[in-house]
Backbone as CSV, one residue per row, in Angstrom:
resi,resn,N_x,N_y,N_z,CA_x,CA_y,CA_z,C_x,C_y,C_z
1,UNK,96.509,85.821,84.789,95.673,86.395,85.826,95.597,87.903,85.619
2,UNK,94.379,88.454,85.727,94.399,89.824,85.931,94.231,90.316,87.278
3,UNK,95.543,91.171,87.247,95.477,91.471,88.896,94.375,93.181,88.939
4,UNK,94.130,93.521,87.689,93.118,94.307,87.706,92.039,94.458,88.686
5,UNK,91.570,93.288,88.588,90.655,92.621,89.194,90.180,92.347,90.475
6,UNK,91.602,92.535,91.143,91.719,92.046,92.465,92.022,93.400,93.399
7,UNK,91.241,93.632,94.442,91.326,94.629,95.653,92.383,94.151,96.740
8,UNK,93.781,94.972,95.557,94.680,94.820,96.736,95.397,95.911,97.527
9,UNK,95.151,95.143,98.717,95.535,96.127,100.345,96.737,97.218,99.977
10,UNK,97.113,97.985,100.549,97.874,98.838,100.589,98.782,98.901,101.586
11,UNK,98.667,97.914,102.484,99.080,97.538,103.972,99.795,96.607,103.980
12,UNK,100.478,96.283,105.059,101.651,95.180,105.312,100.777,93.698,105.638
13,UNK,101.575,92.637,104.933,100.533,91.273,105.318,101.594,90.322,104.478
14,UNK,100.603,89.382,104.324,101.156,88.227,103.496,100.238,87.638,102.193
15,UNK,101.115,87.092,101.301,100.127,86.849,100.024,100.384,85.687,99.770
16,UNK,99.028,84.802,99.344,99.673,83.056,98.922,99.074,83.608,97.550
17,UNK,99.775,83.013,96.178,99.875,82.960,95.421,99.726,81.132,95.005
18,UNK,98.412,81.091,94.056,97.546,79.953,94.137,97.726,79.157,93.131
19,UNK,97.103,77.967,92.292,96.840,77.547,90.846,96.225,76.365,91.634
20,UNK,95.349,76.113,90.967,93.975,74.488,91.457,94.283,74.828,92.857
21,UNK,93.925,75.728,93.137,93.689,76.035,94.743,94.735,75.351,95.630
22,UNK,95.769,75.444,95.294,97.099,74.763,96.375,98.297,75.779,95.739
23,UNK,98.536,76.583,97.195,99.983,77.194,97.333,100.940,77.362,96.635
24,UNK,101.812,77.576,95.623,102.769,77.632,94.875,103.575,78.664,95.409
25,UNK,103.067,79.627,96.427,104.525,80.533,96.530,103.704,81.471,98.013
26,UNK,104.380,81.763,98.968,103.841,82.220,100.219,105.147,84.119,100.026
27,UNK,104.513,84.808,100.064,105.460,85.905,100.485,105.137,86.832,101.354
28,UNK,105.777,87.842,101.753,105.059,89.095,102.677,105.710,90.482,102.014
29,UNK,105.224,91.299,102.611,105.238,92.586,102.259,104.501,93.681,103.182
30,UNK,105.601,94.715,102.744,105.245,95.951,103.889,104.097,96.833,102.568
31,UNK,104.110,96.981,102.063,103.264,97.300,101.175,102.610,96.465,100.029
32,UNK,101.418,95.745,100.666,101.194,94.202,99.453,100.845,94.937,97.953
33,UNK,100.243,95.877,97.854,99.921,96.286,96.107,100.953,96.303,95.536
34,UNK,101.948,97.266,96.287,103.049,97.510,95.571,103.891,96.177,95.250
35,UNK,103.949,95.271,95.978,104.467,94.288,95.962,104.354,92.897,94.997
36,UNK,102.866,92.811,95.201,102.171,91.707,94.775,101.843,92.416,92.819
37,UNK,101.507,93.689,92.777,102.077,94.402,91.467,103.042,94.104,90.311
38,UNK,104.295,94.288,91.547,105.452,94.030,90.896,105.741,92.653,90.256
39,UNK,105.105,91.904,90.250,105.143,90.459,89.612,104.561,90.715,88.118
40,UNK,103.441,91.557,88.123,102.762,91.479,87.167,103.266,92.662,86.029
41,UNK,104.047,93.666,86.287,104.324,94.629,85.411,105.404,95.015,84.969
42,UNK,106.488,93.735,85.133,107.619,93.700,84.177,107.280,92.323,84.112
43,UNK,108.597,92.029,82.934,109.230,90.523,82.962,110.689,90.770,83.664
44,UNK,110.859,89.461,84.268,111.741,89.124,85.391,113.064,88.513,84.629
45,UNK,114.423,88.753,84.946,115.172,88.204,85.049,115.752,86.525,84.861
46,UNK,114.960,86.434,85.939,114.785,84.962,86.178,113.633,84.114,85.731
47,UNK,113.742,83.003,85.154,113.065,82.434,84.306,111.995,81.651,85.426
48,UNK,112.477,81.527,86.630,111.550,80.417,87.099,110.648,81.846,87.906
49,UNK,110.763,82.983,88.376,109.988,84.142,88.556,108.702,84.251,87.848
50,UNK,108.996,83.853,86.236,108.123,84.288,85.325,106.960,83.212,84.849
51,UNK,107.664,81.665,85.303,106.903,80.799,85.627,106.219,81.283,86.300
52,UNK,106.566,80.984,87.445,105.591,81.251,88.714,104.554,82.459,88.385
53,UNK,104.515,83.260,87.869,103.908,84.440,87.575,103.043,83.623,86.467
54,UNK,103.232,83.156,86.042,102.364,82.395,84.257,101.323,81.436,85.021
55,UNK,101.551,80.607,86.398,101.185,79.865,86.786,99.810,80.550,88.110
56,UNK,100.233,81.525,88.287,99.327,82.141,89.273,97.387,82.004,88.787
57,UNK,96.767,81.377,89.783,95.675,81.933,89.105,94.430,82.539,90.173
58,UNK,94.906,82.954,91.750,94.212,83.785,92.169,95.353,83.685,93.774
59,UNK,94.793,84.629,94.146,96.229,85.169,95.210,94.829,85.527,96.869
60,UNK,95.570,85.240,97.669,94.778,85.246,99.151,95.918,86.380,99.632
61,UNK,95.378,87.154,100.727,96.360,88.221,101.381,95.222,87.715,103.097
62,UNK,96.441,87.564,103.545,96.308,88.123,104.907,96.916,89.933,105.303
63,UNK,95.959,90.461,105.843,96.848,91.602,107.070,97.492,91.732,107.729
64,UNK,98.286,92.490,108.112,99.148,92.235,109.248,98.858,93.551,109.886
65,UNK,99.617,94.020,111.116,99.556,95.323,111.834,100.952,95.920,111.471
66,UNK,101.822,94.952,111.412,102.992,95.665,111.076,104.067,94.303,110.122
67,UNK,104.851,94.783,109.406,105.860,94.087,108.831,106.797,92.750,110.057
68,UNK,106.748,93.431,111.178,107.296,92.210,111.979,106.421,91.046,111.893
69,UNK,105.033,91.179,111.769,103.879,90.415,112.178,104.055,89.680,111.083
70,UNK,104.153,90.207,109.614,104.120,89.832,108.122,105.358,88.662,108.486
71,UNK,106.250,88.844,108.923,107.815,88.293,108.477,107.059,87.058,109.128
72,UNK,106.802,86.974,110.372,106.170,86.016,111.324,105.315,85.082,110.919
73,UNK,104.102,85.364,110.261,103.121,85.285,109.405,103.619,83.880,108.583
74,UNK,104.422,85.172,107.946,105.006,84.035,106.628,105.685,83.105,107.287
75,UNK,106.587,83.084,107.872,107.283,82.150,108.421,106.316,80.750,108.878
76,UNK,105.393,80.772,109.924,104.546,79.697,110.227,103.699,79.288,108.779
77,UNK,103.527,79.901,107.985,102.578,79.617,106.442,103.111,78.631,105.904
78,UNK,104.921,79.114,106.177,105.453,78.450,105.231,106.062,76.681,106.058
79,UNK,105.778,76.829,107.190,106.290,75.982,107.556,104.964,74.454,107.345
């Protein structure tokens, strides 16, 4: 995936991270660029990280107003 590509927020929210259009990974963040970034501009540690990163092939962001809202957010997404 090129995250080039993609106009991402600068703001606190939540990000689903996609492949054949079904969910593979729900997260939040107080700063989504910086966040949703960081997947893409190292290699990870962890092997199943880098999966998941290989597997991505387009990412949804919700907004939030604040990081409490994000934590919240995610929480019901994921449930």
């Amino acid at each position: 995936m090129d995250i080039g590509k993609l106009e991402i927020p600068e703001s606190s929210g939540v990000y689903l991270m996609k492949k054949n259009n079904k969910v593979i990974y729900v997260g939040k963040a107080k700063n989504l660029k910086k966040r949703v970034s960081s997947y893409f501009n190292r290699v990870h540690e962890s092997e199943k990280t880098n999966e998941l990163v290989k597997n991505i092939e387009d990412i949804e962001f919700f907004l939030t107003n604040t990081e409490t809202d994000a934590l919240l957010l995610e929480n019901n997404l994921i449930k």
